[in-house]
TORDREN-506314 format. One record per residue: residue in one letter; z, y, x of N, C-alpha, C in turn. Coordinates in steps of 0.2 Angstrom, whole numbers, plus 5000, padded with zeros to 4 digits. Layout:
aZYXZYXZYX;...
END
This chain:
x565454625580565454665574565454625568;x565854635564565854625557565454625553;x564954585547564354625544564754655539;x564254685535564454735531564654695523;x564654645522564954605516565554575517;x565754565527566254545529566854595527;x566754655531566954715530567254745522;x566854735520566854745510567454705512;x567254625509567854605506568554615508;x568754635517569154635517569554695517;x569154745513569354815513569954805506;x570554825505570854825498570654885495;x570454855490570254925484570854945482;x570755035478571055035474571055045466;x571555035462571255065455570955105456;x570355115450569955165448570255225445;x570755225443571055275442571355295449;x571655285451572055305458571455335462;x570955325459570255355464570455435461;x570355415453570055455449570755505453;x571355495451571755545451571755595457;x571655565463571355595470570755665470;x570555645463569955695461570255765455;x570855745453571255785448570855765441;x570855675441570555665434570955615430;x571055625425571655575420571455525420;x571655455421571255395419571155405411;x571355445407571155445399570355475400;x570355485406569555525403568955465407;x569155405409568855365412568555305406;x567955305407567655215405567555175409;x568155125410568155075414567655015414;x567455005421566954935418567354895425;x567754875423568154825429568854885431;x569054845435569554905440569354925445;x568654935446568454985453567855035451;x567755025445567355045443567255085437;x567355175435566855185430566655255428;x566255255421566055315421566355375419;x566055405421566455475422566055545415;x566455555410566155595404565855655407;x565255695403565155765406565255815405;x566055815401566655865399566755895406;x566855825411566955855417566655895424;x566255885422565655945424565956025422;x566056055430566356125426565956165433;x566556225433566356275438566356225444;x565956285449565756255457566556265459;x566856205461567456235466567256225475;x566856175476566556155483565856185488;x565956165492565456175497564956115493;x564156125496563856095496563456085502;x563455995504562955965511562555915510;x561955945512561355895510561155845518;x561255785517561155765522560355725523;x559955735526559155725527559155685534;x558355675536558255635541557955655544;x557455625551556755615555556655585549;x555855575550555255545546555555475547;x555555425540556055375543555355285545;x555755265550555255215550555555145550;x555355085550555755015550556155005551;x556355055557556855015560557655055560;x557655105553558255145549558355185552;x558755225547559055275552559855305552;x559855295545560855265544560955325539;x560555355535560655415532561455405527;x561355345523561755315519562455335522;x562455315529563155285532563355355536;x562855405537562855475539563455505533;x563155505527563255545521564055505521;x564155425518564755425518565355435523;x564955425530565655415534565655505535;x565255585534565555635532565955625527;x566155595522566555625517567155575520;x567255515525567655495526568155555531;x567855565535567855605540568155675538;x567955715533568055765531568755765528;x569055695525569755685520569955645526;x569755645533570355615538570655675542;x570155745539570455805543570755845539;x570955815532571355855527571055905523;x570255885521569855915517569555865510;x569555895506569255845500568755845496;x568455795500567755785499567655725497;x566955745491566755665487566255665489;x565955595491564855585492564755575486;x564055615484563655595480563055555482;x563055485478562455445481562255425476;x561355395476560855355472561255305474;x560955275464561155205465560555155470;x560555095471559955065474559755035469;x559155035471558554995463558654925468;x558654875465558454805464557754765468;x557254815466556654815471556754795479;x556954825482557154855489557554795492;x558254805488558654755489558654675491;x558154675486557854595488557154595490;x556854655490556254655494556054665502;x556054735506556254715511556954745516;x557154805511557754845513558354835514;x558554765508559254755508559554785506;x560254795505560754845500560554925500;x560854945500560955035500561655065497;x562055035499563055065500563155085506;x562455095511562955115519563255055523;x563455065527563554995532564155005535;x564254955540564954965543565654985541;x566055015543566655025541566555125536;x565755125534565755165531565255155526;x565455115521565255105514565555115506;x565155095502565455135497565555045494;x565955045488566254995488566354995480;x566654935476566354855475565454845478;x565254845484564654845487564154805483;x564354735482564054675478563854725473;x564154745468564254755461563654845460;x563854855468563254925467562554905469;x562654835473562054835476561454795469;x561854785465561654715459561554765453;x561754735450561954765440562354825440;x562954845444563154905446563454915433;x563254965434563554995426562754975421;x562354935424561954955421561355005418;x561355055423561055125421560055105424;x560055055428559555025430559055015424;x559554975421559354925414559354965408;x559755005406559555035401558555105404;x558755125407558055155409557455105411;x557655045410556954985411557054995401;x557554985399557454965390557055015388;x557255065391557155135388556355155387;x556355155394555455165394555155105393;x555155065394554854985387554954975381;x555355045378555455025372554855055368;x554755125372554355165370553655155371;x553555115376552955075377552555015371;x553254995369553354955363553154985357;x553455035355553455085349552855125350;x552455125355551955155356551255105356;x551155055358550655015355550854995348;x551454985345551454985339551155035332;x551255085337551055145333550355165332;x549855115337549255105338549255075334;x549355025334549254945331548954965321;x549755015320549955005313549355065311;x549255125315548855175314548155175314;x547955095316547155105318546855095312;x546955065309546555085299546555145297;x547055205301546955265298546455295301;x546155265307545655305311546055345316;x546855345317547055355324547055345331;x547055345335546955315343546955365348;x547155335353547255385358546555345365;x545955425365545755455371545955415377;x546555425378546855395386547655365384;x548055315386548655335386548855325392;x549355365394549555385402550255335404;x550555315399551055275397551255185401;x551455205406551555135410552155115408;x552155025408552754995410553154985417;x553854985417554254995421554554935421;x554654905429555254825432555454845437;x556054825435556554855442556454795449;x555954775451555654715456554954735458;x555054715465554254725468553854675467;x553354685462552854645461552354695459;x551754645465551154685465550854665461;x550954615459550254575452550354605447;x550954635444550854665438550654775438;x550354775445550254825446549454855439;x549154815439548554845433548454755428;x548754765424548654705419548054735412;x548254675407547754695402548254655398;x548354705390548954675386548454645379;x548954625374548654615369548154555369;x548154525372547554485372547654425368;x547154405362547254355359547154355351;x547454355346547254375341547354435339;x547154475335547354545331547854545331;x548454505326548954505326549354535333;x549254515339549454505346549454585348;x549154645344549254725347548254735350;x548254795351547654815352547554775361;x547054785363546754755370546654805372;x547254825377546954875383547354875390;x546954895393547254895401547854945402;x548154915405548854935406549154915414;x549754915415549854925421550954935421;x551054915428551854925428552254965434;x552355025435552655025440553555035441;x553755035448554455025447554955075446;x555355045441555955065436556155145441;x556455155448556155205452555855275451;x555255245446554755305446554655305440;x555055265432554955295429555055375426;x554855385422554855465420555755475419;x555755435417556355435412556955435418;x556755425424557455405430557355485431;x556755505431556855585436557155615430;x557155605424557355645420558155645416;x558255595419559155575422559555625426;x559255625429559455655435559055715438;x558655745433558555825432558855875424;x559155805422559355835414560455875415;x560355925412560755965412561355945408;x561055895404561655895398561355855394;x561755825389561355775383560855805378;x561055875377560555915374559755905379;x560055925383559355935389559055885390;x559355815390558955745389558455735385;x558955735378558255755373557955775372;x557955855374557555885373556655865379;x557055855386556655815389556155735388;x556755725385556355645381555755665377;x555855725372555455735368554655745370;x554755795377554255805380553655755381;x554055705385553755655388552855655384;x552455665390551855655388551755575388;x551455545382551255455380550255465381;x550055535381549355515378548955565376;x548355565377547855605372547455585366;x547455655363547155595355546255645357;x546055585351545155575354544955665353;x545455725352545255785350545555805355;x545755775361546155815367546655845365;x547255855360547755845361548355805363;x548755835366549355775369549655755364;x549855685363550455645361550955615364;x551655655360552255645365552655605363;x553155605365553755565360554055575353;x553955625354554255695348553655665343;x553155665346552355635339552755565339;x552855525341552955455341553855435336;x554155495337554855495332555255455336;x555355455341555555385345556255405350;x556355465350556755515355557555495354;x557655495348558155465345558555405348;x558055365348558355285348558155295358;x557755335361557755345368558555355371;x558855405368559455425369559955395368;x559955355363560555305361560555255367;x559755235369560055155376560155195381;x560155275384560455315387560955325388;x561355335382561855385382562255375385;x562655325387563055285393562655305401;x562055295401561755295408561555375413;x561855435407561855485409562355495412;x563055485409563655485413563755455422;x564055495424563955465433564655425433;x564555365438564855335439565255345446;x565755325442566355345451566555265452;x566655265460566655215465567255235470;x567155215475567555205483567355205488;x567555235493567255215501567655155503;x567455145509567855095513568955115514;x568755195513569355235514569855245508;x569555215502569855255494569855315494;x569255325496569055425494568655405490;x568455465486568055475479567155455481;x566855415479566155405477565755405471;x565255455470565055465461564255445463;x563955395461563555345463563055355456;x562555395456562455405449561255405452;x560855365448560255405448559955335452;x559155355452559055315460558255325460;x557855395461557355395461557055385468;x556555355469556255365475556055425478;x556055445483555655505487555055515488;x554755445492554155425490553655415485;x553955415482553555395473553755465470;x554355475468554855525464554955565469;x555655625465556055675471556555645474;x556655595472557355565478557955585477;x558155605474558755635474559355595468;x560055595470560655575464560455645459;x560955615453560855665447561255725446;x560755765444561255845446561855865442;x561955805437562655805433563155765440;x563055725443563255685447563755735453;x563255785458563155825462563755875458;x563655895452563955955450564655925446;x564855885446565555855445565755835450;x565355835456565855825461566155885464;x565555925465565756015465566256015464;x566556005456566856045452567756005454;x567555955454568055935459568255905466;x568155955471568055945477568156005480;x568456005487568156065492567656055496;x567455995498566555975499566455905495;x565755925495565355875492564655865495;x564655795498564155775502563355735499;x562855765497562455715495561755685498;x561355665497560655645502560155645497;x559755645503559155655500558555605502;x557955565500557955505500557155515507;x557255455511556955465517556955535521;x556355535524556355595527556555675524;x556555715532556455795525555955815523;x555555795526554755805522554555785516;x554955755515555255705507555555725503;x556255705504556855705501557155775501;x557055815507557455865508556955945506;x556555915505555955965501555955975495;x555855895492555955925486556555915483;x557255905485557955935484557955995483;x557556025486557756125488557156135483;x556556105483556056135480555956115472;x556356055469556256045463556856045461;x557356025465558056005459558556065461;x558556105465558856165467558556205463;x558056225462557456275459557656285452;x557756175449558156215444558756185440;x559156185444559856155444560256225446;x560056275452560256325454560856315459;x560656235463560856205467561156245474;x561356255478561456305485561556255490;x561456215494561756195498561956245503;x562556225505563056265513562656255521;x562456205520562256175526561956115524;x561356105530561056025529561155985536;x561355935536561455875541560655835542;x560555855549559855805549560155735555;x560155675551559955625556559455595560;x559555585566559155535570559355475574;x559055455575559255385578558555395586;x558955375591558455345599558055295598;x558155245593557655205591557155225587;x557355255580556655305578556455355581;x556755395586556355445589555755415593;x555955355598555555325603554855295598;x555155255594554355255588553955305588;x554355375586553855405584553455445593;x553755445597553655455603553055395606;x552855365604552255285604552655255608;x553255245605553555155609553555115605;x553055055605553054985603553554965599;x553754965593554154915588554654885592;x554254845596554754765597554954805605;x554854865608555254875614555754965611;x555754975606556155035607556755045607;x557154965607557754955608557754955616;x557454955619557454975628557455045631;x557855075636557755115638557255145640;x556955215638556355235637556255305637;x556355345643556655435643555955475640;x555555435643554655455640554455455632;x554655415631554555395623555055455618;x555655435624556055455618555955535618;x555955575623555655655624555055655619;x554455615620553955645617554155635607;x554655595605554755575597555155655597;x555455675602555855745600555355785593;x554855775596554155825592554255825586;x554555765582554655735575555455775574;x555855785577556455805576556355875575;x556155895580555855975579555456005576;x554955955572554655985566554956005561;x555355935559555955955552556456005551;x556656015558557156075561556856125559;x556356135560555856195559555856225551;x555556135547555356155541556256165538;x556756125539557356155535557556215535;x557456255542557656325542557156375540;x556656345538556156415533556456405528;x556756345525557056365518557856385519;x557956415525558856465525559156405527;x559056345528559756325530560156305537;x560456325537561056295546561056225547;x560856205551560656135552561156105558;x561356065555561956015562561555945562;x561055935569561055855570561555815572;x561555765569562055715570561555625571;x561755625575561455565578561655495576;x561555435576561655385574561655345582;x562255335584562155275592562055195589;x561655175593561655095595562055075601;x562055005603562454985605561854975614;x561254995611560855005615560855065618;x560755125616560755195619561055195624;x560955225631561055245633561455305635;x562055325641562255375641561655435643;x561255445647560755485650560155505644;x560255435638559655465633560155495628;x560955485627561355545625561255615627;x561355605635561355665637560855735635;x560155685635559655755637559655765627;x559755725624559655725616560155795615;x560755785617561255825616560855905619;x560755885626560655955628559756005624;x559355945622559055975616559056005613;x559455975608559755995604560156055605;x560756065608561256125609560756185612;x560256175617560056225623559556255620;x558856195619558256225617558156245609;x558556205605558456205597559156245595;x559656245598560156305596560556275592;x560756195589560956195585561556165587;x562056145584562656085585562256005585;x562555975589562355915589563055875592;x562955815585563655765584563355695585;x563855645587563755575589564055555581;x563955505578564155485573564355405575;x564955395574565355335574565455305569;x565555325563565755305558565655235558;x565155205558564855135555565455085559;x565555105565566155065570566855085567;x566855165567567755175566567855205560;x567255205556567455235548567755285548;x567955345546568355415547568655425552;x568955415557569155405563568655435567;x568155385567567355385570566855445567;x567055485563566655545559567255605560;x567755615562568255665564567755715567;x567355725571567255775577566455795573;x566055755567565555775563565855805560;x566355795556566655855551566655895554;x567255915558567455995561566856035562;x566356005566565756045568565356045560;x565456015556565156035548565556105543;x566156085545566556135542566456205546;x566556205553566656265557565856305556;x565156265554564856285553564556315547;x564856305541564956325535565356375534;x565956405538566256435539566056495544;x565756485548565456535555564656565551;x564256505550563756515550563256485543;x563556495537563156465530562756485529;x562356415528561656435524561356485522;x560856515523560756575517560556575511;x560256625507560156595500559356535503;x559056485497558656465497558156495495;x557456465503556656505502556356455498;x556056475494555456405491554956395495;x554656335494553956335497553256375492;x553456385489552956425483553456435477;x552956495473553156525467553056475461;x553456495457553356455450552756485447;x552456535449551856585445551256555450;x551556505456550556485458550556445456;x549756435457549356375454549756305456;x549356265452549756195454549156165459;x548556195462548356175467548556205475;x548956265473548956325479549756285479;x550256275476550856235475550756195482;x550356115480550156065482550056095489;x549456105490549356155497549956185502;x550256215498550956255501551556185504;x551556155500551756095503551456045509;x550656045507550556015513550256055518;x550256095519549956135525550756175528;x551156185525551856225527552356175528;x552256115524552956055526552556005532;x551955985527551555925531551255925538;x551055995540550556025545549756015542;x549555985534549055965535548556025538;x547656025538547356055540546956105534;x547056025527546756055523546956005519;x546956015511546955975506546255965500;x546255875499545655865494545855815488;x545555865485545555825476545155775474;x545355695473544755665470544855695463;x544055695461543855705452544355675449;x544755635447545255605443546055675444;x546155675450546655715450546455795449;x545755825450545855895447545555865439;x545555835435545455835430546155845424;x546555795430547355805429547555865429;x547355905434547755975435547356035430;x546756015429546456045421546756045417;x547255985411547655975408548156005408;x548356015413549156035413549056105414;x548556145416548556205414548256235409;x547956185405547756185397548256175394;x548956125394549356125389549956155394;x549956225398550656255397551156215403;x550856175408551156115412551156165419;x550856225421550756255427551256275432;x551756285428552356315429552656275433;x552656205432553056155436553156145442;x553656125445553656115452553256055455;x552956025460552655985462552955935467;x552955885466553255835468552455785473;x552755775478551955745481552255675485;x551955635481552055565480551755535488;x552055525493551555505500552055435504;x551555415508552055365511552855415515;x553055365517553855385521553855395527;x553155365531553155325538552755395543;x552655445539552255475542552255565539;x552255605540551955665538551455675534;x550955635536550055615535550055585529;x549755585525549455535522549555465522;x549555445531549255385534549855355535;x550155305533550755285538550855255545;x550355255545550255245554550155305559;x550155365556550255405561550855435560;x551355425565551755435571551855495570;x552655505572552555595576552455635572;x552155685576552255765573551455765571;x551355735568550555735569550355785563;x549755835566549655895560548955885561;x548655935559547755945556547355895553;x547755855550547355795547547255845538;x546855795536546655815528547055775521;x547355805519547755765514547655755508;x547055705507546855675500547555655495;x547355705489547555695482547155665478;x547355605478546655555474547055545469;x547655545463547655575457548155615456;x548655635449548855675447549255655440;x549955635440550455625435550655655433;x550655685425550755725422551655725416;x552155735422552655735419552855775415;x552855785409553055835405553755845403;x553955775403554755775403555455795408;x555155775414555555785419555355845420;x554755895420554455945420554155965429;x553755905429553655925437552755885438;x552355895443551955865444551955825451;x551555765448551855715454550855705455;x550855735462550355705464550455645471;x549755605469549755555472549555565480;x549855555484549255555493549155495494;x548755475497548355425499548455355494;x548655305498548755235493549255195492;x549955265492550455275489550455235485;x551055165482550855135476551555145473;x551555165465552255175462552455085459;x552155035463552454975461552454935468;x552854935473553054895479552854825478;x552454805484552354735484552954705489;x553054645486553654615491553154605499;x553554605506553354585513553454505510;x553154465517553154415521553654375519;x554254395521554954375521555254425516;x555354405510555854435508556554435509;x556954505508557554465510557854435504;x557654425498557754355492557854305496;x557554265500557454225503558254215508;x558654265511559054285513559754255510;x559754295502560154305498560454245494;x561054225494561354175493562154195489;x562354115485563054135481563354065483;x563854085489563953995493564954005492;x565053965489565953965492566054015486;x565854045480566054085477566054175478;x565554185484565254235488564454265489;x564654305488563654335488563554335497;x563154335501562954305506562254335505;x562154375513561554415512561254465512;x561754505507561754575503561854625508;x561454655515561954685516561354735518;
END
């Protein structure tokens, strides 16, 4: 098999236009950045014409699970059966790429393309959101700096720096140090570009009016009387929006196929809500009979709070949700040893079902019609197809599809489409259930989440985070949805439990107070919003040999 950089290049592109027009879009209405690549105005954002498919996971663990390459090779699939359908994907953060993940375009003969250019610097929209929130970091100890004569200062400032790279050293620093001149001395800290405020607020912002209005929001701080200070106190929103303004608009791409890709956003799920931008999503609607998009790691994750924070208030619907697995992450979560789940394993891989069926569970209390669709190895056996299929079809009632794609690209995703459409068509979503009301508390929220998605037993607040949840329902913050920042690897708290594990305790040791993005992001466990690089990085990997990136994949 070919890798997936081999594959790239030898795929011929087409203009960017000739994509765009496949969508009913004039090349006048494009900002070109090359000829395969560019941004798309938010004139074109209109009515719903499409269906909408969220594609989700098992609990996802080391050893992948192909959600990327699930999402692209249906829309390959879907315009190989005479249907027109665009993916909507997060861009990849930089972090990952050269940390331990490697790219995020999808793989095999189902990727989205100039790959290099997305997996890298892409339009920049990474980079203006690092400028952005460091601007205001800047303009914010300045504002200290200038205003400490007058007897101003801020109580607490909540205010982190943001770098699109896994580094753990700059997780808690100390700034300023050195003469007066140098800015005031205080502890500080960076996490990744990812989980700035500003990314979720990208890609939950409505329109450029909505951005700023949301930038304004942005809580920086308390002043020594207990009131908040935001952007809007700081005058700063203005000049937020300007290194924005280009980073709002969604970017269109290509598959391996020259079908439409709109590549826009890149929050994490783990940390953030995981989701591409709902301008992104909603111009593909608007041009499209399907539109396929994902949601970041598991459903316990990604696909929760898709339905539970950006549906809520986007007024999103999705038609149907695609849940993937893989026989090698089933077998892990079933207790198969890492270094043996590539081996035939009937025992293992039965018992990981538990993990596939808890999520089944949790998508369908929120209305949705589920199609699992499988990802083969070259390892899987026929026998561990068979009982997986009749699982699925017999005991869980649902459709269940082989996905090819990554081998045959739309060819190899024909027989996942029809069974997507016929189920859209038979059998659609119903309306979306929440997991809680906008009118509960922001602990009874938390809770609803982790005792109804997590299986937890019970939930506990360190002192730091219910002080945080005091706050926010002193300043008018209660309202918001709840976003619960946890590892990927596990339901629990714990990354190392496995499975379908329930009745454990689910510590909230603090509580982030997003006022911009308008959501509350609580912390589980030792969840960190700044990734350390592994052992091996794949940097290490990464190479430009013969005029070629090498590596990237």
């Amino acid at each position: 098999m070919k890798t997936d950089l081999e594959i790239a290049h030898e795929t011929k592109l087409e203009r960017i236009e000739n994509v765009a027009s496949g969508m009913g879009i004039s090349s006048d209405d494009l900002e070109h950045y090359g000829k395969y690549i560019a941004k798309l105005p938010l004139s074109l954002v209109g009515k719903q014409k499409g269906k909408l498919i969220l594609v989700t996971a098992i609990t996802a663990t080391k050893a992948g699970i192909g959600k990327t390459t699930v999402s692209i090779g249906l829309s390959l699939g879907l315009n190989k059966i005479g249907k027109k359908a665009v993916v909507a994907l997060r861009e990849p953060s930089l972090g990952p790429c050269f940390g331990m993940k490697g790219g995020a375009a999808g793989g095999g003969y189902a990727q989205v393309l100039p790959m290099e250019k997305i997996n890298l610097h892409f339009t920049g929209d990474f980079h203006a959101i690092t400028s952005a929130h460091n601007m205001i970091s800047a303009l914010l100890d300045n504002y200290l700096y200038q205003h400490a004569k007058d007897g101003f200062g801020l109580k607490e400032i909540l205010w982190r720096r943001v770098l699109d790279v896994n580094d753990r050293s700059l997780r808690s620093i100390v700034t300023g140090l050195g003469p007066s001149t140098n800015g005031l001395t205080q502890q500080g800290g960076f996490d990744i570009t990812p989980a700035s405020e500003l990314m979720a607020i990208l890609c939950l912002a409505s329109s450029e009016a909505d951005l700023r209005r949301r930038i304004e929001n942005i809580l920086l701080g308390y002043t020594y009387a207990g009131e908040p200070f935001t952007v809007k106190d700081l005058g700063a929103a203005g000049s937020v929006v300007v290194l924005l303004k280009d980073a709002i608009q969604p970017n269109l791409v290509q598959t391996t196929e020259n079908t439409p890709a709109i590549v826009h956003g890149g929050p994490f799920a783990n940390i953030a809500h995981g989701c591409n931008s709902q301008l992104a999503t909603k111009l593909a609607l608007a041009h499209s009979e399907y539109t396929i998009t994902e949601a970041g790691f598991g459903a316990d994750l990604g696909a929760e709070k898709f339905y539970n924070i950006l549906c809520r208030k986007s007024g999103l619907q999705p038609d149907a949700t695609v849940i993937v697995a893989t026989a090698q992450g089933l077998k892990m979560h079933g207790g198969v040893a890492l270094d043996k789940i590539k081996e035939p394993d009937m025992d293992g891989l039965r018992n990981g079902l538990a993990n596939l069926d808890r999520h089944v569970e949790n998508l369908r209390s929120f209305g949705q019609s589920v199609i699992v669709v499988f990802n083969r190895f070259a390892t899987d056996t026929d026998e561990e197809m068979a009982m997986l299929r009749q699982h699925c079809e017999t005991e869980l009632g649902l459709p269940f599809v082989i996905n090819n794609a990554f081998a045959q690209g739309g060819e190899g995703a024909v027989e996942m489409a029809k069974i997507v459409v016929e189920t859209i068509e038979k059998n659609p979503s119903k309306p979306l259930r929440f997991t809680y009301e906008d009118t509960d508390d922001i602990r009874t929220k938390i809770e609803k989440v982790a005792k109804g998605i997590y299986r937890a037993a019970s939930v506990s607040f360190a002192k730091p985070a219910l002080d945080r949840i005091k706050l926010a329902e002193k300043h008018g913050m209660d309202s918001f949805p709840v976003c619960i920042a946890k590892t990927q690897f596990s339901f629990s708290g714990d990354e190392k439990q496995y499975g379908a594990v329930s009745g454990f305790d689910l510590h909230i040791r603090d509580v982030v107070l997003n006022a911009g993005s308008e959501m509350i992001v609580a912390i589980a466990g030792n969840i960190m919003r700044m990734p350390g690089l592994p052992k091996e990085p794949q940097a290490n990997h990464i190479d430009f040999i013969n005029g070629e990136i090498v590596g990237l994949s």
